[in-house]
ZANUVO-312453 format. One line per 3 residues: for each residue x, z, y of C-alpha. Coordinates in Angstrom, 1 decimal. Layout:
<lotors>
X:Z:Y  ...
</lotors>
This chain:
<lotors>
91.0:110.6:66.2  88.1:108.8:65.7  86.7:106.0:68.4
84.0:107.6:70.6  82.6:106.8:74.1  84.3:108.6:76.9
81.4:111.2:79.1  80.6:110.2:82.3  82.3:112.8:84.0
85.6:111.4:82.5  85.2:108.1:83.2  84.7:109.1:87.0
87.6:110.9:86.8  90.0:108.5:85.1  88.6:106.1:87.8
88.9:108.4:90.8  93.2:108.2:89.3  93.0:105.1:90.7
90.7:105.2:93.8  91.6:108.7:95.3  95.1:109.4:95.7
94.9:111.7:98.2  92.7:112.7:101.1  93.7:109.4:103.3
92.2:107.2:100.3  88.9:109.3:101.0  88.9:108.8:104.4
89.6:104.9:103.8  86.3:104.4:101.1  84.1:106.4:103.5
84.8:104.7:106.5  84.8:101.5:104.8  81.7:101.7:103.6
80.4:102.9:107.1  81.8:99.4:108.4  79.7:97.5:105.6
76.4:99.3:106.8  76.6:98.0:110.4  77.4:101.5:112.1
78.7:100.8:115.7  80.1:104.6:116.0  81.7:106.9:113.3
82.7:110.2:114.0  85.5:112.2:111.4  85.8:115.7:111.3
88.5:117.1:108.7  89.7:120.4:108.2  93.4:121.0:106.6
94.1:117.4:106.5  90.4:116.4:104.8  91.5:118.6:101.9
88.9:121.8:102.7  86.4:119.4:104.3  86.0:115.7:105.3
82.8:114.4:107.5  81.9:111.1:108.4  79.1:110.5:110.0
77.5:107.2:111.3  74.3:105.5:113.1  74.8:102.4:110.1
71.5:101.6:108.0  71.2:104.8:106.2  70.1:105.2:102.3
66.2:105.3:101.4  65.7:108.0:99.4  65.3:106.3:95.9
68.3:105.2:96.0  70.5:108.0:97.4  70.8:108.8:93.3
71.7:105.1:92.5  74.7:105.8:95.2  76.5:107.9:92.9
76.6:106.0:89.6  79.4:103.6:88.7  79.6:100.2:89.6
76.3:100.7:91.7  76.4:98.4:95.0  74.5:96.8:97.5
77.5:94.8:98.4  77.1:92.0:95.4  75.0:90.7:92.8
76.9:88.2:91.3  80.3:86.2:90.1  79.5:83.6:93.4
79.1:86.6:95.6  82.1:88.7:93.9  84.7:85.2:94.9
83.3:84.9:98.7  83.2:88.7:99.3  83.0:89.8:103.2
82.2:93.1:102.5  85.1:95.8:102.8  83.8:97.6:99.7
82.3:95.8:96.6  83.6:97.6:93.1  80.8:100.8:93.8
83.0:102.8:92.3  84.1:104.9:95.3  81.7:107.3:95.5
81.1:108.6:91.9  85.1:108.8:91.9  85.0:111.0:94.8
82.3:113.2:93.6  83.6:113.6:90.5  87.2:115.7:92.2
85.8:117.4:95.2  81.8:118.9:95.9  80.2:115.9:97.5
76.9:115.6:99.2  75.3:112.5:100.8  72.4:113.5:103.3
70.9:109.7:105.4  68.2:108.0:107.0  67.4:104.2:107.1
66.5:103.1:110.4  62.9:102.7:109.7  62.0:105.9:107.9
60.9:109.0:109.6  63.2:111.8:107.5  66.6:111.8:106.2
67.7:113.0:102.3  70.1:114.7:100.7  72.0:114.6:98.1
74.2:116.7:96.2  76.9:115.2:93.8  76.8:117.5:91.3
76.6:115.5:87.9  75.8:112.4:89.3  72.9:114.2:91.9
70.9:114.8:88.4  68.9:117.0:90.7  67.5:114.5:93.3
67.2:113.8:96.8  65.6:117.0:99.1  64.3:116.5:102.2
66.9:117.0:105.6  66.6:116.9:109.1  69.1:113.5:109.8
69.0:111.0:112.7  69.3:107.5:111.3  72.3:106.8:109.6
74.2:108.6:107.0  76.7:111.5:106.5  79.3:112.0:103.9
80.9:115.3:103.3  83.8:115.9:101.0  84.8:119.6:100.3
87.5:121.4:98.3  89.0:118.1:97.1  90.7:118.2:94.0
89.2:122.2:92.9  88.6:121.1:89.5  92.3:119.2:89.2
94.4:121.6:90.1  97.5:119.2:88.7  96.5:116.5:91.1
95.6:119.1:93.9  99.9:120.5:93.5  101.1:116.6:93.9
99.5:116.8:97.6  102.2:117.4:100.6  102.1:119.3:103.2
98.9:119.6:105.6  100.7:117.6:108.4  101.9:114.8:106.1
98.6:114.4:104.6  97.3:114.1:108.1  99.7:111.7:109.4
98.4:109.4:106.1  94.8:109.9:107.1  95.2:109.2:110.8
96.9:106.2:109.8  94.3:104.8:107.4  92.0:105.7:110.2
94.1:103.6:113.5  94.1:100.7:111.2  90.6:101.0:110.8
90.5:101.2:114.8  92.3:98.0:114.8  90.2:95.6:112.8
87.0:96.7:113.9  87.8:97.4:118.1  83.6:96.9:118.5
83.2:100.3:116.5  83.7:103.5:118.4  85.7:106.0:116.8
85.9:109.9:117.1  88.6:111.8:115.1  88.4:115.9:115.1
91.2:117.7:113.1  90.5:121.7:112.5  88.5:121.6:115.6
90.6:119.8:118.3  89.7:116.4:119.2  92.8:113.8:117.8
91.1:110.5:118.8  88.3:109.4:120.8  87.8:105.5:121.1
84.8:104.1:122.9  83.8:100.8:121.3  86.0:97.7:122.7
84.4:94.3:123.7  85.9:92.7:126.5  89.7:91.9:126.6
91.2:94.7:128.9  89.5:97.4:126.8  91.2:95.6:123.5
94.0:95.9:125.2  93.5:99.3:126.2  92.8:100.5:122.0
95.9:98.4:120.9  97.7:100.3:123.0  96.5:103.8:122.6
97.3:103.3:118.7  100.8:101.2:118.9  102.0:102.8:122.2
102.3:101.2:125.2  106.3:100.3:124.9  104.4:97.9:122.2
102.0:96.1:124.7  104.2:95.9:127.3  106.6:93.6:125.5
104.5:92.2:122.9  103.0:88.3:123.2  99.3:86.8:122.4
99.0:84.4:120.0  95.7:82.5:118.8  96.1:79.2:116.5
94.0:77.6:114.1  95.0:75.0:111.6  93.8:73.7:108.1
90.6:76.1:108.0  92.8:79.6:109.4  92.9:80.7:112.6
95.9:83.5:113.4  95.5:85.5:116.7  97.1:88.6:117.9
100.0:90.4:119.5  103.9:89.9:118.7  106.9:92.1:120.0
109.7:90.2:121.6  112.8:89.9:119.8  114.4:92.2:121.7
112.3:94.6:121.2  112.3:95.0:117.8  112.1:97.9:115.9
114.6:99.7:113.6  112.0:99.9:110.8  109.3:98.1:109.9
106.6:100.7:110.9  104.7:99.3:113.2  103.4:96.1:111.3
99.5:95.5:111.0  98.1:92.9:109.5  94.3:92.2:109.0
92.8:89.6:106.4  88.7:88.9:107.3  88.6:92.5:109.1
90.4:94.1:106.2  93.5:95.7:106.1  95.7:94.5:104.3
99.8:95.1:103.1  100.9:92.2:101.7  104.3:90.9:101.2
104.0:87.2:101.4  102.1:87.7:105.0  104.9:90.3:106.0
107.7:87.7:105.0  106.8:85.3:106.6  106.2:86.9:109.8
109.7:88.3:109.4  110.9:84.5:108.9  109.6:83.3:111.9
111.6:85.7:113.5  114.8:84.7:111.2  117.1:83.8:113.6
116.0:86.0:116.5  116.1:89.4:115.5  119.4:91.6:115.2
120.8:92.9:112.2  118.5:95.3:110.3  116.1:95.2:112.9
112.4:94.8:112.1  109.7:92.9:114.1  106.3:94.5:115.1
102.9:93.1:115.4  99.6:93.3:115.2  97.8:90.1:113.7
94.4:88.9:112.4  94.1:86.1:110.0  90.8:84.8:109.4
90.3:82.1:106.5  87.4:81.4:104.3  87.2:84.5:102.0
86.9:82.2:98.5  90.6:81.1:99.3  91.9:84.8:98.6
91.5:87.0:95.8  90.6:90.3:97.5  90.0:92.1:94.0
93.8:92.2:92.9  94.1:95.7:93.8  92.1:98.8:92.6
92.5:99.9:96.2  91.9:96.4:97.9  95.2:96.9:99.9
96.7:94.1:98.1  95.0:90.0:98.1  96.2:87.3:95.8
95.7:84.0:97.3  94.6:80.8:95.8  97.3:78.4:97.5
100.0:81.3:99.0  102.0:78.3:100.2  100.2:76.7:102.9
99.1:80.0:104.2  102.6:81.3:104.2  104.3:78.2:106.0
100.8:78.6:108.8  101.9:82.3:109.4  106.1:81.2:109.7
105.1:78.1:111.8  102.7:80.2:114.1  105.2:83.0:114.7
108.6:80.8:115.1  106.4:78.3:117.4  105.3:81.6:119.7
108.6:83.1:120.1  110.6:80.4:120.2  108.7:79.6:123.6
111.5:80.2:126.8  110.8:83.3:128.9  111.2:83.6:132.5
113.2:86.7:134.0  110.7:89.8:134.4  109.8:89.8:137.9
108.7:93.4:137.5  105.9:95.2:136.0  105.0:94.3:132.0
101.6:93.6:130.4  101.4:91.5:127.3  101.9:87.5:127.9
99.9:84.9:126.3  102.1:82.7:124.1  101.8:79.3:125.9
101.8:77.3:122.7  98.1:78.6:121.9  96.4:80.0:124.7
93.7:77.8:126.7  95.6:78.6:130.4  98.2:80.3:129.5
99.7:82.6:131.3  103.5:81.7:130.6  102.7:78.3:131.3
100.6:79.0:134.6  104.3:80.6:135.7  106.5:78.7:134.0
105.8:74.7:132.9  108.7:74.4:131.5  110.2:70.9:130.4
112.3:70.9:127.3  115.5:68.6:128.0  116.5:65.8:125.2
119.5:67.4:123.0  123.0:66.6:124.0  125.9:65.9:121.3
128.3:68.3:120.8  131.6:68.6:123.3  134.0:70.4:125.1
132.2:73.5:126.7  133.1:71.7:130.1  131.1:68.7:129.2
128.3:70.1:127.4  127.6:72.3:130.7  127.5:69.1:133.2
125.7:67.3:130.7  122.9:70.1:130.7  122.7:69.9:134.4
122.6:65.7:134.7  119.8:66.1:131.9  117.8:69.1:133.2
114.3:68.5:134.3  113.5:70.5:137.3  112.2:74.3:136.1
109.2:75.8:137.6  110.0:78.0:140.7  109.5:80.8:143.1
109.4:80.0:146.7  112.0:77.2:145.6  114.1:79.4:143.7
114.5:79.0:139.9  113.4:81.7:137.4  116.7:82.5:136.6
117.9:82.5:140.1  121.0:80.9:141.0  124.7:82.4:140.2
126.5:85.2:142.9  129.5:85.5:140.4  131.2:86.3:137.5
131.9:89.9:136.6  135.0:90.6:134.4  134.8:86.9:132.5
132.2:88.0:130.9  128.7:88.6:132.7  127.3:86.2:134.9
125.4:87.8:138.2  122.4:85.6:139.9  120.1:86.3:141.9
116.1:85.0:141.5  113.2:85.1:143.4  112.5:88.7:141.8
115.7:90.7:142.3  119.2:90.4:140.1  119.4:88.6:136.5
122.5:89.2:134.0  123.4:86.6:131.7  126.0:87.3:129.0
127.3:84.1:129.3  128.8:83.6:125.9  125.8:85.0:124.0
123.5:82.5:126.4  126.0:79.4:125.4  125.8:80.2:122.1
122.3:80.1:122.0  122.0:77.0:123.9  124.3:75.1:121.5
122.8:76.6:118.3  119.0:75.1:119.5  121.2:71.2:120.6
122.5:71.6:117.1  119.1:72.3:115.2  117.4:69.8:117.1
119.6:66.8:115.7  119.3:68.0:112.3  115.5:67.9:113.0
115.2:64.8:114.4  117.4:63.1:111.8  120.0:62.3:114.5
123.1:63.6:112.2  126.0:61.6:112.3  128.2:62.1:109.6
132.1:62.1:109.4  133.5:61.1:106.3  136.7:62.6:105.3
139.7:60.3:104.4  141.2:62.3:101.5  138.0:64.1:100.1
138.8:67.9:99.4  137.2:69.2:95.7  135.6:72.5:95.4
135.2:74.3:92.3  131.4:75.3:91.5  129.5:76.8:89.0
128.0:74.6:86.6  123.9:75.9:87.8  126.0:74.8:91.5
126.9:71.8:90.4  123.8:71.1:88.6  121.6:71.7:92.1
124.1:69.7:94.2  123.5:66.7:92.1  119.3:67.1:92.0
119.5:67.4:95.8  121.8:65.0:96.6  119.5:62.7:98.6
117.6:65.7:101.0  122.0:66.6:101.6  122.6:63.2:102.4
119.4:63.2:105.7  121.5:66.2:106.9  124.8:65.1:106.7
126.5:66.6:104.1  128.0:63.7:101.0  128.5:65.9:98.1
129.3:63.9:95.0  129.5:65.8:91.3  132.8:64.9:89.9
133.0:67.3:86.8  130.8:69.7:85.5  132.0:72.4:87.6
133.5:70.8:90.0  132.2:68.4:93.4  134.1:66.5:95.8
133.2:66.9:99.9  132.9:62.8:100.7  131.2:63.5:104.3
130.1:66.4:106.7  128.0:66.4:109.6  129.8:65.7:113.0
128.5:68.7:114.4  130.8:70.5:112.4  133.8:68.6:112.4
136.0:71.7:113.6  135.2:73.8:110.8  137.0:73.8:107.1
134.9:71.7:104.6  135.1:74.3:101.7  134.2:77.1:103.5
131.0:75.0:105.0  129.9:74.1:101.5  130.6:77.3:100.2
127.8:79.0:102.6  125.4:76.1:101.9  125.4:76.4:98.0
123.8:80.0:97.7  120.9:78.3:99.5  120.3:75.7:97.2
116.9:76.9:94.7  115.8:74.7:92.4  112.9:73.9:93.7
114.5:73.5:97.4  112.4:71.1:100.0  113.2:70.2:103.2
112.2:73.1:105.4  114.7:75.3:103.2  117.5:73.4:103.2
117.2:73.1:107.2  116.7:77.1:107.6  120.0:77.2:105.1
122.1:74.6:107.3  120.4:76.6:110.2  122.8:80.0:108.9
125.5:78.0:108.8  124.9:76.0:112.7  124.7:79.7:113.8
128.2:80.3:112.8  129.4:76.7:114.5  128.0:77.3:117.6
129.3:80.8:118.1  132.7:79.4:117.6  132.1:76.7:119.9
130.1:78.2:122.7  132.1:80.0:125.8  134.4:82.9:125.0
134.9:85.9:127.0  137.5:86.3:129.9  136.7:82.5:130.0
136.5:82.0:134.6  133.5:79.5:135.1  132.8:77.7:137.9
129.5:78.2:139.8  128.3:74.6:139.4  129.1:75.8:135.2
127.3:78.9:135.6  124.0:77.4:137.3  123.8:75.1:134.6
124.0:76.9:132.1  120.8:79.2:133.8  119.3:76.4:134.4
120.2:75.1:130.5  118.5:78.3:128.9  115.0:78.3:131.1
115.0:75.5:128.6  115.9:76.2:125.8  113.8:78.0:122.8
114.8:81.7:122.1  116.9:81.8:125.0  116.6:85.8:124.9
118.6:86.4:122.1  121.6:85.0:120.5  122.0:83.2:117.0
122.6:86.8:115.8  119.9:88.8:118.2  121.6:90.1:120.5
120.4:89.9:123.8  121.6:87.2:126.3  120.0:88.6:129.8
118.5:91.6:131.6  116.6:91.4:134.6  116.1:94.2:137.3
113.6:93.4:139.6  113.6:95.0:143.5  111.9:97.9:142.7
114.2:98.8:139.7  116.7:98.3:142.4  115.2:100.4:144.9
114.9:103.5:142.5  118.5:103.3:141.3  119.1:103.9:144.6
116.5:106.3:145.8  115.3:103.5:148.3  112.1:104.6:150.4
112.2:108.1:149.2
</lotors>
C-alpha cells in the first residue's frame, strides 16, 4: 500500500484507543478539565454506567463562542503554549486531545458560557462541529454531554462489562477526584438516583467529614495525620494503623500536585515504611498528598497521565519511606475510648499524641537474660505521661494462662500479649545499636566456612567494609567460598551459617547503608523473637509493669516484628455494654 495521510476521523479514533477505554476514562477527561477551568461545583449525571448518557456540568470559565470549534480539534489547548510550560505543567489536562477522542466514539455536544458574556453556545461534535456554534440558553459555565458511547465501534462497545462494573470504575475515578480537590463540591446522579452529594470542604472537620464519606469511617477512625516537608516536598495526609491494615491493597490514594496518581515507586515506599509492622500479606491504606515543584516530575509519561516519571526517583522515594516509618513508628497510648484520626506527633504543630502522651524514648540496653533486660527497662525508664497518676498502659492485675498480661489504666482494662510485646521491645534495643554504630562484635575462635556462589562471594568482598560497621567479618577465602571471622554480639546465640545465609540474598550490587540495615533488620526480627519471653513463662508483677512501662516507649509497640498485634484495650464503656450495664 502506498504511504498516505491518515483522515481526521481516524486519527481521532486511533487516539481515542488510547484516551477512552471505557466510560470511567470519560468521566476522568471531563471532570479534569472542569478542575482546570476554575469550577468550584460539578454535577454528573450518567445513565447505564455513562454508556447511554454522561453530563457534566460546571460554574468554571465557560468557552466564548469562537472557540467552542477550536475545542474539538487535536492538540488544541488553552493549558500550554510551549516546551517551558509543557516541563512545569499544573494543569490536570495539557495534550488537548481529549475531547476530539471522545467525540470521535460517542455523539458529543459542548453547549457554555464565559463568565462575562450574556448567552451560552453550542456545539455539536459531529465532524469536528464543522457546523458551528448556535446560540443556547446556558448559565455561565460549561456542559459536556456524552451519548451512545462507542455506537460507531461496536468491537470496542462488546469489550465493556457489565453496567455495575462500569459504574463501580466511574465512581471510583470520580471519589478520587473528590479527594484531591475537597474545595470542589461534587454531585453524582446514576439513572436518576442521587449516588453522591459532597458540599465543598474547607475547614478541617468537613475534610474530615469527605475522607470519610469516600474511605469509610473504619478508615478515619484508626488512620494517623501526617504533614512533613523536607528538601522542596511537603507530604501530608492520613495513614491506617498497622493493625489495621487491609487484606488488599484497595484502599490506597495517592495525589501528586492535585493529580491522581498510581505509581509504583510512591506505593513502595509507602509499603516499606510500614516493612516491619504489617502482618503477612496484609496491605497498608492511606490517603496522601505529595506536593513538589512540578519541573522535578515528568507528568507526560503516560497517554492517560496516571503514571509520572520523576527526575531524581531516589530522594523522593527515601522522603516518602522516611515520612511513613518516622509516623508510625511513633508509640501509642491505650485507646481510652471513642476514635477519631490522631495527628502523628512527629509533624504536627501541637500535636495531639504528644499533648496526651510526651513520651521519652529510653537509651537502648544490651542484650541479656529476659530477667535482666526487664529490670534494666525499669531502672532506665523515664517517667510516661499519665492519667490522674496512672500510666497509659495502666499497671499489671495478673497474668492469665502464662500468656496474657491483664492491667488496668486510667481508661478501663489493657491486654498485653506479653511475648509479642517483649519481642517487640527487644527487636527496636537491637536496631538501635546497629543504628548508632554501637555493635560489638564477637570473633569466633575456629572460623566456620560457608560455601557461596561466586556473584555471593563477589558482593561479600565489594561490601566488606559497610559488613564490618555492622558487625559481621566476612573474609573471601576462595572463589566460592567465605570464612565467618566475627558476628555481631547481638546474635551470639544463633548459628553463624544460618545468619549469613539470610544476610546474602540482601546483598545488591549497588547496596548502601540504609539497605543493608533494613536486611540485618529481617534477620534482628528472627533474634529477638527467640530471645524475647515465651509463653507459659509466670512473670512477676514488678517484670510485667516494666515491661508496660518498656513499650509506652518503645517505637511500634502495637505490633510485633511480624505484625501481629501486642495489646487491646477496652475502655469502661466497652465494658459496660458487654455486660448490659445501665440498660
Amino acid at each position: 500500500m502506498p504511504i498516505r495521510q491518515l483522515s481526521a476521523h481516524l486519527v481521532n479514533q486511533i487516539a481515542a484507543g488510547e484516551v477512552v477505554e471505557h466510560p470511567a476514562s470519560v468521566v476522568k477527561e471531563l471532570l479534569e478539565n472542569s478542575l482546570d477551568a476554575g469550577a468550584s461545583r460539578i454535577e454528573i449525571e450518567l445513565e447505564e454506567a455513562g454508556i447511554k448518557l454522561c453530563r457534566i456540568r460546571d460554574d468554571g470559565g465557560g468557552i466564548p463562542r469562537e472557540e467552542l470549534a477550536l475545542a474539538l480539534a487535536r492538540h488544541a489547548t488553552s493549558k500550554i503554549s510551549s516546551l517551558e510550560e509543557l516541563e512545569q505543567v499544573a494543569t490536570l489536562g495539557f495534550r488537548g486531545e481529549a475531547l476530539p477522542s471522545i467525540a470521535s466514539v460517542s455523539r458529543l455536544r459542548i453547549t457554555s458560557r464565559p463568565q462575562s458574556a450574556d448567552a451560552g453556545f453550542m456545539l455539536d461534535g459531529v465532524d469536528g462541529g464543522s457546523g458551528g456554534a448556535s446560540p443556547a440558553p446556558h448559565p455561565p459555565g460549561t456542559t459536556v454531554e456524552v451519548r451512545d458511547l462507542f455506537f460507531n465501534t461496536p468491537a470496542r462497545r462488546r469489550f465493556l462489562r457489565s453496567e455495575r462494573t462500569e459504574f463501580g470504575r466511574v465512581r471510583e475515578v470520580i471519589e478520587r477526584i473528590a479527594l484531591s480537590r475537597s474545595g470542589v463540591a461534587l454531585r453524582l446522579t446514576h439513572n436518576g438516583r442521587v449516588i453522591l452529594d459532597l458540599p465543598a470542604a474547607v475547614t478541617p472537620a468537613e475534610l474530615l467529614d469527605r475522607v470519610a464519606r469516600i474511605c469509610g469511617r473504619e478508615f478515619t477512625d484508626n488512620a494517623i495525620y501526617i504533614q512533613r516537608e523536607s528538601g522542596g516536598m511537603l507530604l501530608r495526609g492520613w495513614l491506617v494503623r498497622p493493625v489495621h491494615a487491609r487484606t488488599r491493597p484497595d484502599l490506597q490514594h495517592m495525589f501528586l500536585n492535585g493529580r491522581a496518581i498510581r505509581d509504583k515507586l510512591l506505593a513502595g515506599a509507602v509499603r516499606a515504611g510500614y516493612r516491619d509492622v504489617l502482618y503477612r500479606d496484609r496491605w497498608p491504606a492511606f490517603v496522601l498528598y505529595l506536593d513538589m515543584d512540578p519541573a522535578w516530575v515528568d507528568v507526560n509519561a503516560h497517554p492517560a497521565k496516571q503514571e509520572v516519571r520523576f527526575r531524581e526517583p531516589g530522594p523522593v522515594r527515601d522522603f516518602v519511606r522516611r515520612t511513613v516509618e518516622a509516623a508510625i513508628a511513633e508509640p501509642v497510648v491505650a485507646d481510652e475510648g471513642g476514635g477519631g484520626v490522631h495527628e502523628s506527633a512527629a509533624y504536627a504543630g501541637t500535636p495531639m499524641l504528644a499533648r496526651q502522651n510526651p513520651l521519652v524514648f529510653s537509651p537502648p540496653v544490651d542484650a541479656g537474660t529476659v530477667r535482666e533486660q526487664l529490670a534494666s527497662y525499669a531502672q532506665l525508664a523515664a517517667p510516661a505521661a499519665t492519667v490522674d497518676g496512672i500510666p497509659p498502659l495502666g499497671y499489671a492485675l495478673a497474668q492469665l494462662h502464662g500468656v496474657y498480661i491483664l492491667a488496668q489504666n486510667a481508661g478501663g482494662l489493657v491486654i498485653v500479649d506479653a511475648h509479642a510485646a517483649h519481642e517487640r521491645v527487644s527487636y527496636e534495643k537491637l536496631k538501635a545499636s546497629v543504628r548508632q554504630s554501637a555493635v560489638q562484635v564477637q570473633a569466633l575462635l575456629v572460623p566456620p566456612s560457608l560455601a557461596v556462589s561466586e556473584r555471593e562471594a563477589d558482593q561479600v568482598e565489594q561490601h566488606g567494609e559497610l559488613l564490618a560497621r555492622c558487625g559481621f567479618l566476612l573474609d573471601r577465602i576462595a572463589p566460592d567460598r567465605i570464612a565467618i571471622r566475627g558476628l555481631p554480639v547481638l546474635l551470639a546465640g544463633n548459628d553463624p551459617a544460618t545468619v549469613v545465609r539470610q544476610l546474602l540474598p540482601g546483598l545488591g550490587p549497588d547496596l548502601v547503608m540504609d539497605e543493608l540495615l533494613e536486611v540485618l533488620d529481617r534477620v534482628l526480627a528472627g533474634s529477638a523473637c527467640h530471645a524475647s519471653i515465651r509463653a507459659n513463662r509466670r512473670l512477676t508483677v514488678e517484670e510485667m509493669n516494666s515491661l508496660l512501662r518498656d513499650m509506652e516507649r518503645t517505637e511500634r509497640s502495637e505490633q510485633c516484628n511480624h505484625g501481629r498485634p501486642t495489646r487491646v484495650a477496652l475502655s469502661m464503656a466497652d465494658l459496660d455494654q458487654l455486660f448490659a450495664r445501665g440498660r
